[in-house]
Biopython code that builds the backbone (N, CA, C, O; Angstrom):
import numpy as np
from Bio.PDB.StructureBuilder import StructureBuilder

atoms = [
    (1, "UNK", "N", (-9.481, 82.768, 57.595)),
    (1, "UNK", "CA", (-8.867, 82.094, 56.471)),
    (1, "UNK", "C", (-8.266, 80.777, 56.948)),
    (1, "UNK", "O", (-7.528, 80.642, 57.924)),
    (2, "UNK", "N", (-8.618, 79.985, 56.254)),
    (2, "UNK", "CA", (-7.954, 79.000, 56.416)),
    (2, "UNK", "C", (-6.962, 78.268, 55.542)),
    (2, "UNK", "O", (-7.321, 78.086, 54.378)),
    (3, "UNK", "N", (-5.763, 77.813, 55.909)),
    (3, "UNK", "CA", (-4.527, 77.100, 54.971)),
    (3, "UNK", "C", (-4.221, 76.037, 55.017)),
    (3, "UNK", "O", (-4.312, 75.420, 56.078)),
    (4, "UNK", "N", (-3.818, 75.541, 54.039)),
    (4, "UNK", "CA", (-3.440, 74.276, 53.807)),
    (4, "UNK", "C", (-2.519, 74.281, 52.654)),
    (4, "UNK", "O", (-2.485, 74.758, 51.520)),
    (5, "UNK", "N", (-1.900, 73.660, 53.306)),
    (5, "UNK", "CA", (-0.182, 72.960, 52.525)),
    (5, "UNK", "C", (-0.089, 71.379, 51.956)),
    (5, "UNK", "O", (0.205, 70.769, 52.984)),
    (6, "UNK", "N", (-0.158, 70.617, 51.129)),
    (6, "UNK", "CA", (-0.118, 69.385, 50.709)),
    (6, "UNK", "C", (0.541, 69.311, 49.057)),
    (6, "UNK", "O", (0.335, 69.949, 48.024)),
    (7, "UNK", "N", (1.327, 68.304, 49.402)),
    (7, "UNK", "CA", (1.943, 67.414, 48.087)),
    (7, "UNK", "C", (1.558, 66.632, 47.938)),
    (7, "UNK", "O", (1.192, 65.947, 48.893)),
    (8, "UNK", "N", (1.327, 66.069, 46.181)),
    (8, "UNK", "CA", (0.895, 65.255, 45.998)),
    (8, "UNK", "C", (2.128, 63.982, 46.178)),
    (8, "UNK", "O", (3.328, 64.254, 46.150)),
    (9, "UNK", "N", (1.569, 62.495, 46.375)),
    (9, "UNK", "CA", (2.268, 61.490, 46.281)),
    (9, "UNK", "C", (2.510, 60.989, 44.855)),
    (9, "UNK", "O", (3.532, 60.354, 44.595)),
    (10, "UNK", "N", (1.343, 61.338, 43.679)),
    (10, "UNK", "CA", (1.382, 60.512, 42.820)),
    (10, "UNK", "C", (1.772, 61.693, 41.696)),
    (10, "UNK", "O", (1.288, 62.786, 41.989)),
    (11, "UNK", "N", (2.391, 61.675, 40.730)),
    (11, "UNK", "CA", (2.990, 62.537, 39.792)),
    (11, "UNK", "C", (1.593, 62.844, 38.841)),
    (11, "UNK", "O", (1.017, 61.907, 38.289)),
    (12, "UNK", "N", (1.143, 64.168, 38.719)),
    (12, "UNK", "CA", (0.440, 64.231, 37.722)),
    (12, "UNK", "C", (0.448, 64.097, 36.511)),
    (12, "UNK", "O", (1.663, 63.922, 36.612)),
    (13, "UNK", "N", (0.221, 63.981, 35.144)),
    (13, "UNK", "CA", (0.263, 63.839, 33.965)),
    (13, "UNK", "C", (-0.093, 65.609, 33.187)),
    (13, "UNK", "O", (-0.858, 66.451, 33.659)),
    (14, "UNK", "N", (0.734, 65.731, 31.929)),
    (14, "UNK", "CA", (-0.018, 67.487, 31.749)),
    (14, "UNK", "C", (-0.940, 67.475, 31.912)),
    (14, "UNK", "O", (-1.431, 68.119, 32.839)),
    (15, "UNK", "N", (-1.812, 66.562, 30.901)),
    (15, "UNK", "CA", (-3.252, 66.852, 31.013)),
    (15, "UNK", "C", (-4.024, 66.887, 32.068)),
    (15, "UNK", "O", (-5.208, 67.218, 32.017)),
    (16, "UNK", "N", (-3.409, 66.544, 33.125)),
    (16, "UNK", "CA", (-4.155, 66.155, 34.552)),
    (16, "UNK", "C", (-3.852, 67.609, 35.181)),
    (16, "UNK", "O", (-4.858, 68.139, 35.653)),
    (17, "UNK", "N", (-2.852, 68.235, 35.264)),
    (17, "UNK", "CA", (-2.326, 69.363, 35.432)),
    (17, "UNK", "C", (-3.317, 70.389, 34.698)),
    (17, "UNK", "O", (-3.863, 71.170, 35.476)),
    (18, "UNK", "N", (-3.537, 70.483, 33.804)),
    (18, "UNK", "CA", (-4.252, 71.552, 32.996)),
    (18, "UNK", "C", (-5.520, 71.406, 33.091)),
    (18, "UNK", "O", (-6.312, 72.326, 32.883)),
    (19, "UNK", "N", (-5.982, 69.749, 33.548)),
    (19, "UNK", "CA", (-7.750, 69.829, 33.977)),
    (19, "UNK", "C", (-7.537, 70.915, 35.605)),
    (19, "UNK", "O", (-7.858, 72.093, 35.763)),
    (20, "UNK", "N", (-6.928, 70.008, 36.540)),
    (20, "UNK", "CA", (-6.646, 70.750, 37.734)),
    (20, "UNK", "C", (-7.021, 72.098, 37.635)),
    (20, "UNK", "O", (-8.097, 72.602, 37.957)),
    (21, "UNK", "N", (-5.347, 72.996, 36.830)),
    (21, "UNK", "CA", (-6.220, 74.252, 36.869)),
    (21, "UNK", "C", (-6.947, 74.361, 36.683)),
    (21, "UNK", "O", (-7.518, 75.046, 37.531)),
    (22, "UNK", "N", (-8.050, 73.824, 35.235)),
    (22, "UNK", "CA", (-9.092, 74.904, 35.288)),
    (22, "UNK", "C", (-10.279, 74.529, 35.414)),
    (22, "UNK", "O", (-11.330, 74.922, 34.907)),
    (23, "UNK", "N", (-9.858, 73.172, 36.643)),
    (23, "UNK", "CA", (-11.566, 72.950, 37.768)),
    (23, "UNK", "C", (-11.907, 73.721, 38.398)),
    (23, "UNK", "O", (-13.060, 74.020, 38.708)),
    (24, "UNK", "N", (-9.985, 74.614, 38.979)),
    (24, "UNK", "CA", (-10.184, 75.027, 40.468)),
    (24, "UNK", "C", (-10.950, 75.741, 41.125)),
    (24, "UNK", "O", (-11.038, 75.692, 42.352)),
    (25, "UNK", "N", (-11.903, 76.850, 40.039)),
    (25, "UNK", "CA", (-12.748, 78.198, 40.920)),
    (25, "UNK", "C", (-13.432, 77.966, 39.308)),
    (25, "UNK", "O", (-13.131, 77.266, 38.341)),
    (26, "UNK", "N", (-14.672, 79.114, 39.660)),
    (26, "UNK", "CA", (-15.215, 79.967, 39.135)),
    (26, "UNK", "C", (-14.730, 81.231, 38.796)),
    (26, "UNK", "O", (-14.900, 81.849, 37.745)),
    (27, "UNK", "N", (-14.151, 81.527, 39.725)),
    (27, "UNK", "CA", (-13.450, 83.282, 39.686)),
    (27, "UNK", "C", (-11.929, 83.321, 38.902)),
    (27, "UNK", "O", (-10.924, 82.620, 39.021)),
    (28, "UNK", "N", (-12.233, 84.371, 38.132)),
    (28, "UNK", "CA", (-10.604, 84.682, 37.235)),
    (28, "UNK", "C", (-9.838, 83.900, 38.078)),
    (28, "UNK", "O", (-9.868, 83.770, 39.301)),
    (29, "UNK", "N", (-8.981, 83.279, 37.016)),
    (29, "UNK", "CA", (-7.828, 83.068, 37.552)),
    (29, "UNK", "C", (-6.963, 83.721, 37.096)),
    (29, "UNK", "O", (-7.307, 84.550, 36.254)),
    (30, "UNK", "N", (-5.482, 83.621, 37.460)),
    (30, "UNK", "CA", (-4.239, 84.070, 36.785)),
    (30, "UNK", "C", (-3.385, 83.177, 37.111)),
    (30, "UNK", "O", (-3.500, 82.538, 38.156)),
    (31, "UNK", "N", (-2.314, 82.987, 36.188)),
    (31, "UNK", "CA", (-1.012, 82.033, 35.929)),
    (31, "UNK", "C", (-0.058, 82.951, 35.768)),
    (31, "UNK", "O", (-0.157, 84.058, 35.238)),
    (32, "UNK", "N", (0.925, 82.408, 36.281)),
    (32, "UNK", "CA", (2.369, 82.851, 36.562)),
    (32, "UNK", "C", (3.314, 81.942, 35.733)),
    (32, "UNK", "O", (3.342, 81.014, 36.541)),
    (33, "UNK", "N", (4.080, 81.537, 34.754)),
    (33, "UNK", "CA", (4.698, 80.231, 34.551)),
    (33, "UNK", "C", (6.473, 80.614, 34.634)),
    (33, "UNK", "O", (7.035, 81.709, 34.618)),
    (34, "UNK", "N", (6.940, 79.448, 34.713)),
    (34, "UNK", "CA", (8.603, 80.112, 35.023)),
    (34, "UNK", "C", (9.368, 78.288, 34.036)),
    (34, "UNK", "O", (9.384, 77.113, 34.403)),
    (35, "UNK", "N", (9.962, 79.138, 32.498)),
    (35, "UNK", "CA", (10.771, 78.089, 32.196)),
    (35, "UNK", "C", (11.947, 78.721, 32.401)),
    (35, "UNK", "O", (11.991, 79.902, 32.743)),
    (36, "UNK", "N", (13.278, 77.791, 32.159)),
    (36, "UNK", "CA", (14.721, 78.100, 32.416)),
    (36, "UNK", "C", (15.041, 79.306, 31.823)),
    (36, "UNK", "O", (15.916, 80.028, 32.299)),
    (37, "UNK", "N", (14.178, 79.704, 30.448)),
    (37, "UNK", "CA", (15.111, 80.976, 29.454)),
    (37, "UNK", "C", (13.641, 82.071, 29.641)),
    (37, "UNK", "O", (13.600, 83.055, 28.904)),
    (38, "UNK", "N", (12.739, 81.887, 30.422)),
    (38, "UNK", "CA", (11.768, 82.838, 30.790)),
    (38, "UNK", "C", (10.487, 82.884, 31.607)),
    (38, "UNK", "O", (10.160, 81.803, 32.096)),
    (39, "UNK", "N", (9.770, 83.832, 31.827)),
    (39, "UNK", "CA", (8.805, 83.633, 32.878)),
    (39, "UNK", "C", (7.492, 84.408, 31.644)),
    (39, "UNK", "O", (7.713, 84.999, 30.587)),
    (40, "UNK", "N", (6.348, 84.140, 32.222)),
    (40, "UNK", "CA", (5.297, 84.408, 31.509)),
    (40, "UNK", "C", (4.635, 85.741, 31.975)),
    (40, "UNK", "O", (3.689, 86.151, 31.302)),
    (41, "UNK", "N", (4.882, 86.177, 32.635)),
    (41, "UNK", "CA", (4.373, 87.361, 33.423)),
    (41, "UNK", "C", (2.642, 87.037, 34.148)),
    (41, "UNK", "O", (1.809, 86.136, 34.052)),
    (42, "UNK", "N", (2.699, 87.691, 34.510)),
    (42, "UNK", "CA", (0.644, 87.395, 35.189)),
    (42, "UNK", "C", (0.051, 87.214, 34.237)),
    (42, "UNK", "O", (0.260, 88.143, 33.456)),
    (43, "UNK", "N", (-0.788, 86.300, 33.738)),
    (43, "UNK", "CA", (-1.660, 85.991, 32.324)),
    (43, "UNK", "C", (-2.851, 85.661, 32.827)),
    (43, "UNK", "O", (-2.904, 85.214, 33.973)),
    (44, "UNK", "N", (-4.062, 85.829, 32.023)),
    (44, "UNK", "CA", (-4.911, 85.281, 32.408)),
    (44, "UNK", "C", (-5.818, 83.840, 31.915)),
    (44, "UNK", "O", (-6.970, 83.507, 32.191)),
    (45, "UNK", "N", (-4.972, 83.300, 31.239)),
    (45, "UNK", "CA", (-5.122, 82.324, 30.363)),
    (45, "UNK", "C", (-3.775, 81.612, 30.131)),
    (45, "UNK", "O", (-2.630, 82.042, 29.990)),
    (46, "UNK", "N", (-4.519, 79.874, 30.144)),
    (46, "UNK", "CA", (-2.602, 79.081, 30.219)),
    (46, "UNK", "C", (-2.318, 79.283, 28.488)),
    (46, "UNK", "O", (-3.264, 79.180, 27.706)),
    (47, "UNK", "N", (-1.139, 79.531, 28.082)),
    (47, "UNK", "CA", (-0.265, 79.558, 26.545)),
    (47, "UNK", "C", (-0.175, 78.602, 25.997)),
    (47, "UNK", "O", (0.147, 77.571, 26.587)),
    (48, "UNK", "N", (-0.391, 78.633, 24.888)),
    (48, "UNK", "CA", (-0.149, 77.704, 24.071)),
    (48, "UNK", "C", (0.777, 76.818, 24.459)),
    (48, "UNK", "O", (0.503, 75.632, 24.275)),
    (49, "UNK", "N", (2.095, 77.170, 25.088)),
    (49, "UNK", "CA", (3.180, 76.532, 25.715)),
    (49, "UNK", "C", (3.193, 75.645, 26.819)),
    (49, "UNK", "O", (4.114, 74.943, 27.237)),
    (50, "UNK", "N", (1.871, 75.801, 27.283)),
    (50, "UNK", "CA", (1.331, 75.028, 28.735)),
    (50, "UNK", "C", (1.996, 73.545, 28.246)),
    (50, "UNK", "O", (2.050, 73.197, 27.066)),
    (51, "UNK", "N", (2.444, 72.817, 29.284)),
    (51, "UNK", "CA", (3.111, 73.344, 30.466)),
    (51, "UNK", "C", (4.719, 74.174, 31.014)),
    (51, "UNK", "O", (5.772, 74.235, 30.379)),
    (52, "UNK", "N", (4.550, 74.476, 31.759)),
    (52, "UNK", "CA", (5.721, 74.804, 32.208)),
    (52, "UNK", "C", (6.423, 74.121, 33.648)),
    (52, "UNK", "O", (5.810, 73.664, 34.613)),
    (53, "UNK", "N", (7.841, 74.210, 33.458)),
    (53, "UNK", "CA", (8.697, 72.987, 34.578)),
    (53, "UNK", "C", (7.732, 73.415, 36.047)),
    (53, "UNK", "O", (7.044, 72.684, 36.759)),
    (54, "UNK", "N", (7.920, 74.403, 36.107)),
    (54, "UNK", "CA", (6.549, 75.634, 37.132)),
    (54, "UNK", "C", (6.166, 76.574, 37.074)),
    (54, "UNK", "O", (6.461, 77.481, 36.296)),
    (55, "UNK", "N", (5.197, 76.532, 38.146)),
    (55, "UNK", "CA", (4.361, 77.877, 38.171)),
    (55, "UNK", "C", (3.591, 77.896, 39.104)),
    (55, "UNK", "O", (3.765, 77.121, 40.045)),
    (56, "UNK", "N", (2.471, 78.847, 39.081)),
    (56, "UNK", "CA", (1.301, 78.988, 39.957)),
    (56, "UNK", "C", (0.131, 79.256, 39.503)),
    (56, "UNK", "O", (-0.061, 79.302, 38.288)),
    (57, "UNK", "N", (-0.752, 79.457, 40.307)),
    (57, "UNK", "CA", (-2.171, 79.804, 39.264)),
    (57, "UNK", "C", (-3.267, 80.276, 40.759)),
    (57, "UNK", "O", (-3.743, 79.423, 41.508)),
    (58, "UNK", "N", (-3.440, 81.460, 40.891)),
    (58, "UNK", "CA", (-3.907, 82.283, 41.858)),
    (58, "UNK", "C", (-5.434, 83.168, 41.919)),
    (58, "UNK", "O", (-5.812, 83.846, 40.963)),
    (59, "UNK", "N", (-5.880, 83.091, 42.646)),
    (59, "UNK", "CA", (-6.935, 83.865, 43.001)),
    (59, "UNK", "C", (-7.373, 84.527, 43.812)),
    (59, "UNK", "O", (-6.603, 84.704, 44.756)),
    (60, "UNK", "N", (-8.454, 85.076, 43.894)),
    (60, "UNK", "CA", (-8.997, 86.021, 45.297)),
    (60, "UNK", "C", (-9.054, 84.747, 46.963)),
    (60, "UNK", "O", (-9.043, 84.966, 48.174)),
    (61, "UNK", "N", (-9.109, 83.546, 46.167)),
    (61, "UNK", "CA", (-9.313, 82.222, 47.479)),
    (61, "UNK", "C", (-8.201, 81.635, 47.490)),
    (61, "UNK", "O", (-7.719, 81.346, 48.586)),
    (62, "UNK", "N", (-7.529, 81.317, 46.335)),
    (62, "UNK", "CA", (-6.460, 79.911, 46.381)),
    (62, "UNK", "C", (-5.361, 80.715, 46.078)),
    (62, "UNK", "O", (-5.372, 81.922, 45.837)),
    (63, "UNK", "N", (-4.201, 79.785, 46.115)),
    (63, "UNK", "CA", (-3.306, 79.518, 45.419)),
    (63, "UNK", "C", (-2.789, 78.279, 45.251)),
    (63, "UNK", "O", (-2.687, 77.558, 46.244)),
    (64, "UNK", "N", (-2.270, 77.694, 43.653)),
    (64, "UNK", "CA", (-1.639, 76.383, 43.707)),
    (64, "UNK", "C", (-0.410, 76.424, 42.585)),
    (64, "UNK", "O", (-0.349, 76.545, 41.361)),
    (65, "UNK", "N", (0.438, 76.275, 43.566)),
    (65, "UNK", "CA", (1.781, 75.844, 42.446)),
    (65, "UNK", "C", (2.535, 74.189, 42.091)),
    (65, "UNK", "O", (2.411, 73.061, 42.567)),
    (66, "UNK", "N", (3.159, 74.672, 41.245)),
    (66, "UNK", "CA", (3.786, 73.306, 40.689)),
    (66, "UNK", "C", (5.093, 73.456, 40.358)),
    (66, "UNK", "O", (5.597, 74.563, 40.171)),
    (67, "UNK", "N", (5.895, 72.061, 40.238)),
    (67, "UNK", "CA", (7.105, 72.105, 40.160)),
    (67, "UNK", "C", (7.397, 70.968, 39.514)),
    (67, "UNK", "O", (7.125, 69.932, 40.120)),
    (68, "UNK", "N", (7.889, 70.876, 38.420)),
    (68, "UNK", "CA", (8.332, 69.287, 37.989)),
    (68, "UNK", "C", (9.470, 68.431, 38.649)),
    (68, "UNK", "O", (10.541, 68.941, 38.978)),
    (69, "UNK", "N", (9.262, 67.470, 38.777)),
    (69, "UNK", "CA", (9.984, 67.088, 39.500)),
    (69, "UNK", "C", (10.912, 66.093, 38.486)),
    (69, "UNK", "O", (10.579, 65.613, 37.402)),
    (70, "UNK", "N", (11.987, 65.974, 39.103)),
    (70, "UNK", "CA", (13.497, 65.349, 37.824)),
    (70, "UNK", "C", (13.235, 64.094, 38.555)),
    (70, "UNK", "O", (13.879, 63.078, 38.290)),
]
sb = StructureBuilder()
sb.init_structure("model")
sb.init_model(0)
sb.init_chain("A")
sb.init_seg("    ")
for serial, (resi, resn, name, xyz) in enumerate(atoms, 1):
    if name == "N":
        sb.init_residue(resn, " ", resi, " ")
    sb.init_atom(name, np.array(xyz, "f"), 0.0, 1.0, " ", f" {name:<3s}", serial, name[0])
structure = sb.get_structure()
């Protein structure tokens, strides 16, 4: 296995965020999302609510999270 850790320099946009996820694989994904008054539980599909301040979005290969930044 191999890992890798990287931040981006340039701030994404939602929509850039929501292509991201769902370039990343072929294989199921799942999302995790976390706002201040709740969390989304394991889903397999982003909510109507997309986005959230963070989250993650995971598979049998990856993982990639996010965090908004203030």
């Amino acid at each position: 296995m191999n890992a890798f850790v990287g931040v981006r320099e340039q701030l994404l946009t939602q929509e850039q965020l929501k292509e991201l996820l769902q370039s990343t694989s072929n294989q199921p994904n799942y999302y995790f999302l976390r706002w201040p008054h709740k969390v989304s539980g394991i889903v397999e599909e982003l909510p109507e609510e997309f986005p959230s301040p963070e989250g993650q979005m995971f598979n049998g290969d990856r993982e990639l999270r996010w965090k908004q930044q203030k």
